[in-house]
Every structure is written in C-alpha cells, then in structure tokens.
C-alpha positions as semicolon CSV with decimal commas, in nm:
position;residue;x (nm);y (nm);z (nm)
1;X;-1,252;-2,175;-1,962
2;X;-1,126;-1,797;-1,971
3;X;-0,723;-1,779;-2,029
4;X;-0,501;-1,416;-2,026
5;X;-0,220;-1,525;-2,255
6;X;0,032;-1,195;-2,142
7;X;0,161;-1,021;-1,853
8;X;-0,006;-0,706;-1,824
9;X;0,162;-0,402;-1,632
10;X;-0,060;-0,095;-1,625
11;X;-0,237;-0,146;-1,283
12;X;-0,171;-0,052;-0,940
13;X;-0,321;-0,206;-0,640
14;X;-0,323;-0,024;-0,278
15;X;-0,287;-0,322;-0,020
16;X;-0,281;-0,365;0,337
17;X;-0,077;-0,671;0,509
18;X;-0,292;-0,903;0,607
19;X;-0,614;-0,791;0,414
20;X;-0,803;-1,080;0,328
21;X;-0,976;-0,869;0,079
22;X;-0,695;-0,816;-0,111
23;X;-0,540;-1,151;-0,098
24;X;-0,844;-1,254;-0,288
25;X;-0,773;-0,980;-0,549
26;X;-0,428;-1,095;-0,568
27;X;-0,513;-1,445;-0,656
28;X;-0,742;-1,361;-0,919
29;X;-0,512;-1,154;-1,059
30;X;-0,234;-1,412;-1,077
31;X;-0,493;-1,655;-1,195
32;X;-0,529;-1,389;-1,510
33;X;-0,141;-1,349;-1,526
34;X;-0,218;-1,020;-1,424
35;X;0,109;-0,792;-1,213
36;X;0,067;-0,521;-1,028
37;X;0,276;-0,238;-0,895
38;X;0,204;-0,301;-0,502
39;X;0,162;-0,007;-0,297
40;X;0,120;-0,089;0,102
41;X;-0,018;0,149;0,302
42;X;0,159;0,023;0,609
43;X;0,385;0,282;0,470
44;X;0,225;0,636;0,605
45;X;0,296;0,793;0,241
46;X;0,156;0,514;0,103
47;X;-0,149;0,561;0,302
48;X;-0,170;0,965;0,280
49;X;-0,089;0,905;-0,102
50;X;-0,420;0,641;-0,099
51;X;-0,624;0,902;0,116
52;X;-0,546;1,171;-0,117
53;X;-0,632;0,997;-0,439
54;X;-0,973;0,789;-0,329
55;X;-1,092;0,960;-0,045
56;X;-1,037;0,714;0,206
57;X;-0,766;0,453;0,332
58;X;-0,948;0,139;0,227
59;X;-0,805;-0,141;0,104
60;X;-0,753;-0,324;-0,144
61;X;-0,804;-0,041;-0,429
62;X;-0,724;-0,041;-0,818
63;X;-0,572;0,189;-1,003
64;X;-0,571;0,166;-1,432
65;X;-0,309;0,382;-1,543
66;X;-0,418;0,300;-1,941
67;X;-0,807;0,304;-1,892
68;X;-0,820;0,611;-1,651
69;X;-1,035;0,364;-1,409
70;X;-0,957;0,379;-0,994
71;X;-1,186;0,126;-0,764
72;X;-1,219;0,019;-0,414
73;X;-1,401;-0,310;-0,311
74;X;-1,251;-0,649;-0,398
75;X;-1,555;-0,817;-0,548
76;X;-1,569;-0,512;-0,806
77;X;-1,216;-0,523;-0,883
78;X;-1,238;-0,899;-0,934
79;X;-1,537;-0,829;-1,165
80;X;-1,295;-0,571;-1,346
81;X;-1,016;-0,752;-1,377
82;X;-1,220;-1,054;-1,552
83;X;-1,380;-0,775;-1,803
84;X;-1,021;-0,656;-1,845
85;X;-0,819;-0,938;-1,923
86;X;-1,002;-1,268;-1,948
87;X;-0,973;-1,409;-2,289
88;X;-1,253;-1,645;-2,443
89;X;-1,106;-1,980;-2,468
C-alpha cells in the first residue's frame, strides 16, 4: 500500500466543470493528499491563459511549479502524480 504523508502545494491543475477526466485526476490526487491551485477555464482568461501556455484548451492539464514539468492527459498525470508523491509503505 502506497501512502503521501504531507500536503503538497506546488501544482496547478487546468479543469473544466464537468470533465470527467479531471474528476478522476482530482480523486487521485486527494487519495495522495495531494492540493492543487484550481484554474477553470470556464473563465475566458483562464482558458486564453491555458491556450497560451500548452497549446491548446484541453483539459485536465498539470502544471509543476518545483519540477518545471506541464502535462495534458489524465491517465499521464495520474501516472505522475503516483511517481511524484506516493510513498512506499
């Protein structure tokens, strides 16, 4: 069994209301006690902010302020976040 034993804070995660795709991301990272700063691109900054930095509105996508890492697809930032911030139990 793989336990995260802090809150971490360094990540931001683009999300769209609604997005199954990123609900799933979400869970996994509250299952790894994981926050993230939650940017919606519902909000047209948001959005033209997301466009600008990835290349495309697409949700959900990562951003790792302390690791210089930015991804979009959920089952890669799941992988990630595992990598990241599971601890061997």
């Amino acid at each position: 069994m793989l336990l995260a034993l802090e809150k971490f804070h360094m990540l931001t995660l683009y999300v769209r209301t609604g997005c199954p795709f990123c609900e799933k991301v979400l869970e996994v990272g509250e299952t790894l006690n994981v926050e993230f700063e939650l940017k919606n691109i519902k909000d047209s900054e948001v959005a033209e902010e997301l466009q600008e930095r990835g290349g495309k509105i697409q949700t959900p996508y990562l951003v790792d302020h302390e690791h210089d890492t930015e991804m979009y697809e959920s089952d890669d930032i799941i992988d990630y976040l595992h990598q990241r911030f599971s601890i061997p139990a």
